[in-house]
C-alpha positions, -999 to +999 in steps of 0.1 A: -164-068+100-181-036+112-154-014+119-138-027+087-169-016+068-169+017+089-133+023+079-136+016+044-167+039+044-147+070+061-117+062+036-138+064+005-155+092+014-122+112+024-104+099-007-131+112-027-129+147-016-091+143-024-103+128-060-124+158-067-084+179-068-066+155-078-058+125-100-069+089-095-042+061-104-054+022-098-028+000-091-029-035-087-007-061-072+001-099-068+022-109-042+037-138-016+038-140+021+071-153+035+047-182+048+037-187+008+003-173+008-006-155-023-021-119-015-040-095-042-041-056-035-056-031-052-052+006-044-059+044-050-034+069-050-038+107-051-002+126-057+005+151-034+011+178-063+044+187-047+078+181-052+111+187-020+150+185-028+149+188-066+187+189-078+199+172-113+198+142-096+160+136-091+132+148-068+117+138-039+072+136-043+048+111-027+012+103-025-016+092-006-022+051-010-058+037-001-058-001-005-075-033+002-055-068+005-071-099+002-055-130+020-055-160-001-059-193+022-077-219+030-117-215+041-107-206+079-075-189+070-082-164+043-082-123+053-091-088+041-075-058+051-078-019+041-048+003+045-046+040+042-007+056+039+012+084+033+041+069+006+072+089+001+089+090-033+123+095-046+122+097-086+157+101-103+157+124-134+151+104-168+133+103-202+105+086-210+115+061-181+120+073-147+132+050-118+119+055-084+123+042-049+095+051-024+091+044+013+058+051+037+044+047+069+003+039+075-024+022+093-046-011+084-075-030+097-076-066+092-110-086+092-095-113+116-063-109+139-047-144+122-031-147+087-016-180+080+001-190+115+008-159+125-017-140+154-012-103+149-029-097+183-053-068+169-074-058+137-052-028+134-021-025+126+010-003+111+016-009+075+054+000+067+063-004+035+094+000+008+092-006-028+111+006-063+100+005-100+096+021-127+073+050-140+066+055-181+057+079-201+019+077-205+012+072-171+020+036-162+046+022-137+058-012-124+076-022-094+080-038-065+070-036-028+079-054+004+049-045+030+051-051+065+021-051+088+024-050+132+009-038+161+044-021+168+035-038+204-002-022+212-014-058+220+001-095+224+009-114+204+022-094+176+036-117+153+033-091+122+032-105+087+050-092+051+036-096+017+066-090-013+046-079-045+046-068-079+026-038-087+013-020-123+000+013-120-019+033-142-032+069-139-070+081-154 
């Protein structure tokens, strides 16, 4: 539970730098295991304030994600994890609705190396994740992720685990 503290601690501190530039937008998010188990996230994101490949098809942006999960389950089952990622976006050109798919790569630290039956074989892990929604005018967006959390091999076991989620995002 130390180095989870530590982690969080170093991640709030470097995300607050980043705040100080940029933008903070909460998101939250319910979703489901593939085991069932219910899982809540909430995150902070700070956009990258730059945009690749723009054509008259969309544009290709991303941001920083800072999150913690918590691992619904039963009193020896339950889990928290942090995550920190780099998330890449793809936004196609519309109105006052925009349509997005995103895709990033991170790291996580999980309280306990078990969630549900599945050993992950070490508190850290990858975070890979792929998700698409919806952004509105005003600053709010909706949409869907599928994360996926392993060791990519760095210890055995390394059973890995997914969450699927809905998400609602709003920028202050």
């Amino acid at each position: 539970m130390k180095k989870l503290i530590s982690l969080a601690a170093v991640a709030a501190i470097s995300m607050g730098q980043v705040a100080a530039v940029h933008a903070l937008d909460l998101t939250a998010a319910v979703g489901r295991t593939g085991e069932s188990t219910t899982t809540y996230r909430l995150g902070a994101q700070f956009d990258f304030n730059r945009s690749w490949f723009q054509t008259s098809i969309g544009r290709l942006t991303g941001y920083w994600d800072a999150g913690y999960t918590y691992w619904e389950g039963d009193e020896t089952s339950s889990n928290h994890s942090i995550s920190l990622a780099p998330v890449f976006v793809y936004e196609f050109n519309g109105g006052s609705v925009t349509p997005y798919l995103e895709a990033g790569i991170g790291i996580a630290a999980f309280e306990n190396t078990e969630v549900e039956n599945n050993d992950l074989g070490s508190s850290f892990q990858f975070e890979d994740r792929f998700g698409a929604g919806l952004r509105f005018a005003g600053g709010h967006e909706v949409g869907v992720r599928a994360i996926h959390y392993s060791n990519a091999g760095i210890k055995n076991p390394n059973d890995g685990i997914e969450s699927y989620a809905v998400h609602y995002r709003a920028s202050f």
